[in-house]
Structures are given as C-alpha cells and as structure tokens.
N, C-alpha and C positions, 0 to 999 in steps of 0.2 A: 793337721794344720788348722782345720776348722775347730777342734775341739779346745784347742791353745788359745785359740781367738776368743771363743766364748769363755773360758777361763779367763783368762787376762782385762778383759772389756774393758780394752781402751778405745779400739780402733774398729769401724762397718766397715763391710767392703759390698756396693750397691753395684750390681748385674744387670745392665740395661740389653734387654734382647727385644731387638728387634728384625722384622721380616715382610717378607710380600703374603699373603695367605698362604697357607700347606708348609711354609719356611724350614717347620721344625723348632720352633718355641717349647709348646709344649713337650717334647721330644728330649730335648736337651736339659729343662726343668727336671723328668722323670730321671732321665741316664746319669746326669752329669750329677744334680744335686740331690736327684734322688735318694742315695745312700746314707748321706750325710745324717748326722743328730738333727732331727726335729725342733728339737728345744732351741736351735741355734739357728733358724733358718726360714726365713718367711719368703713367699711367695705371691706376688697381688698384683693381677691380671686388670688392666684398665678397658674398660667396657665403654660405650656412650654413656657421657657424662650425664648425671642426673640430673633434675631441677636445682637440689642444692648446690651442688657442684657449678652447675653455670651462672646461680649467683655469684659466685665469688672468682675471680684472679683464674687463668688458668694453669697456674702453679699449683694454687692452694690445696688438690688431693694428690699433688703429687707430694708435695711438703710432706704432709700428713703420714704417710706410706713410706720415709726415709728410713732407713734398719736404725734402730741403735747400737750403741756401741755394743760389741761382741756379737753382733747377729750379721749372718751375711743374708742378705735381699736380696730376693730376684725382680725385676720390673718386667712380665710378659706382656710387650707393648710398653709405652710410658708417654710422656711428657712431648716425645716427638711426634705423635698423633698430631699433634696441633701445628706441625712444620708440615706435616706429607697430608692427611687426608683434609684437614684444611684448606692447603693449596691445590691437589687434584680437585678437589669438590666446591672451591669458591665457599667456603665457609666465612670468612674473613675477608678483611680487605685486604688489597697485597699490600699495603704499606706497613699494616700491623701485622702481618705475616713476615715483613723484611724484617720490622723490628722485635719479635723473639728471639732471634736467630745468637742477638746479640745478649738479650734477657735470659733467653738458658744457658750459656757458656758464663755468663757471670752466676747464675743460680748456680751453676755445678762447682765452679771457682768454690763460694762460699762453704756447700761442703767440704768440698777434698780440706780446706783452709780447717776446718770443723772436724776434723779426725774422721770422715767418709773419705773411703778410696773405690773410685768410678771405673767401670770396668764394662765399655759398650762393644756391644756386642750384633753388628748386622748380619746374618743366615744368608748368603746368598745363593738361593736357586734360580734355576733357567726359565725360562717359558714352557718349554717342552718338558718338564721333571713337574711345573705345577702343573702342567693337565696329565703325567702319569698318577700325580700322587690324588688329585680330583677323583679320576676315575676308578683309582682304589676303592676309594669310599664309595663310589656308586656300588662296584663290583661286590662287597665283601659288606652280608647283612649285620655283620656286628659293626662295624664301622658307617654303616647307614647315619650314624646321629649324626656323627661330626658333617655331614654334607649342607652346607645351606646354599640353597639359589643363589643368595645375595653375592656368594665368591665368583660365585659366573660371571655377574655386572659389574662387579669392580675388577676382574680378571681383563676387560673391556678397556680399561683404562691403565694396564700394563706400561705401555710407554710413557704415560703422566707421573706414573708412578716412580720411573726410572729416573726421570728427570727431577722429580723432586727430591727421593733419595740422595744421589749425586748434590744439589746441594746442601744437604743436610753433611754427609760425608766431608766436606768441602770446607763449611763454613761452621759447622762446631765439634772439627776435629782442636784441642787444644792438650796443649801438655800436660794439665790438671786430668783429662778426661778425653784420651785421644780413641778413637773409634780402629775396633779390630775388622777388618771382610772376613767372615768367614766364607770358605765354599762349602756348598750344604746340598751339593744333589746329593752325597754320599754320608751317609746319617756317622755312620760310624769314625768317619774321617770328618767328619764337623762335630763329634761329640770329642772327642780327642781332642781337637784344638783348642773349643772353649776349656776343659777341663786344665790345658796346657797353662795357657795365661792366665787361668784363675788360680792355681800353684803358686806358678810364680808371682803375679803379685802376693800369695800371704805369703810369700817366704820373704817379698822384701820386706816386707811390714815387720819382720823377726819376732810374731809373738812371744810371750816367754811365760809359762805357769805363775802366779802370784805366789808371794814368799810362805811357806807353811808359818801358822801359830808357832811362836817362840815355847821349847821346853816338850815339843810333841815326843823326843828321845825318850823321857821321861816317864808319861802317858802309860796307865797298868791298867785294862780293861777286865775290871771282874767277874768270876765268873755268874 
C-alpha cells in the first residue's frame, strides 16, 4: 500500500505519535514503519525548539516537516508539545494556550482539505510500565544512553500530564484528524494497532499505480 502511495503521489498520510516518556515512539517508528521503502517515508522527531524556530509562529516547523504527496510522515512528538508541555510547565499564557486548541484543528482541517490524511496516534502506558520500562534502561548497559535524569522530573508531574493530555484528546479530536488511544504497556499489541489503522486508512485512500507510457506492448529492448 505504501509503495502505491508513493507511485501515485497524490495523496500524504501524516502519523502524529504521541506519548508520556518511555511511550514507545520510537518503538513503533522502528516495528511499524520500519520496514517500509525509505524513499517514501520520513521521520522528524521535534526536539526544544530552536532560536529560529521561536522566532516565528509556533506552527511554522511544524508547517515545514508536512510529508508531501506520496510520502507517508511520521511526527515523534509534534505540534501538541505546545498544548501539554506548555501547559504542565506554564510556558504560556493559559489564554494563548486555550487558543491553539482551536488554531491546530483548523491547521490540520487545512491539510486533510490539501490531500494530507492525519492519522494521531496517543501510546498509552501506565505509571507503573514507565518506571518498569525507566529501569530497564538503568539495568541494561546498552540501553544506558537512552536514560536521561530529566524523565525522572517530568515523571513528577505525571498527573499534570494526564490532565493535559485528556484535553488535548477532548478538544481536537475532529472528523478531519480524530485521535486513536493506543494501549501500549504491551509493545507488540500497540505495534499491531497502529499498523491496523495505518492499513486502513491507505486502503481508503484506494491508491492506484499511474497509467504506463502509451505503446510500452510495443517496446524491443536490444541486445
């Protein structure tokens, strides 16, 4: 189905995954899309915004990073950084925090409207599955990297988290870009789902190969 997509390029299909830390992001990136052609398929992990980036709109790198047609897009993290760790963190004001809410469901409107078909994606694990998957990474020296302090202080803020989540779920679930729960203490049964509804939307889409060159029957390749 992906390789139809990328032949055809008419239509993106953008993969909004989102998670509390340990979620299983990158997890589902490696399983799910891993396999896929390359050529058709990007991936762009949104980090603390830059200098540049906080000059401008806090759209504007998200804009930037939309797949184009024929490419399906993954977003690890995205645009909703600015609904949840904004609001846990008092980044903003809450009035310009109430008013995104309503600025991303029309930004994503304008896509799907634009031949992007939005496909979110929330990982949800328990409290008790992130401090087993935490202590993994202490336990096990190859996985030492991925441990940073900082998931311990924002693990702190767990039920801020819930709560912001929950409206995010709430207030831009929309028919253009309606939000999936995954449950994700069990990897393999949360790689299965997303892979489920990411299926099926390319099958609604009904890709179809572009027409061959007229006369190819024709066609004597010499020796």
């Amino acid at each position: 189905m992906q390789n139809v997509l990328y032949a055809e390029a008419k239509h993106a299909v953008l993969v909004v995954l989102q998670a509390m830390d340990t979620g299983g992001k990158d997890g589902v990136v490696r399983k799910v899309f891993g396999p896929l052609n390359s050529q058709g398929v990007t991936v762009t992990s949104f980090k603390r915004p830059t200098a540049v980036e906080l000059a401008h709109d806090y759209l504007w790198r998200i804009h930037q990073n939309v797949p184009a047609r024929g490419q399906l897009g993954i977003f690890n993290r995205s645009h909703y950084e600015d609904v949840l760790v904004a609001r846990v963190h008092e980044l903003a004001a809450r009035g310009k925090i109430e008013e995104r809410y309503e600025q991303i469901n029309q930004f994503e409107k304008y896509l799907s409207e634009n031949g992007v078909t939005i496909l979110k994606f929330f990982l949800h694990i328990s409290k008790a599955e992130q401090k087993r998957r935490l202590q993994a990474r202490l336990d096990d020296a190859q996985k030492n990297w991925k441990f940073e302090p900082g998931d311990l202080a924002e693990r702190k803020y767990w039920d801020r988290y819930m709560q912001a989540n929950e409206l995010v779920l709430t207030r831009c679930a929309t028919p253009w870009a309606p939000w999936h729960v995954i449950p994700a203490d069990r990897k393999w049964h949360r790689d299965w789902l997303v892979a489920k509804f990411t299926r099926a939307a390319l099958e609604e889409l009904h890709p179809r190969y572009p027409k061959p060159a007229e006369g190819l029957d024709k066609v004597v390749i010499e020796d």
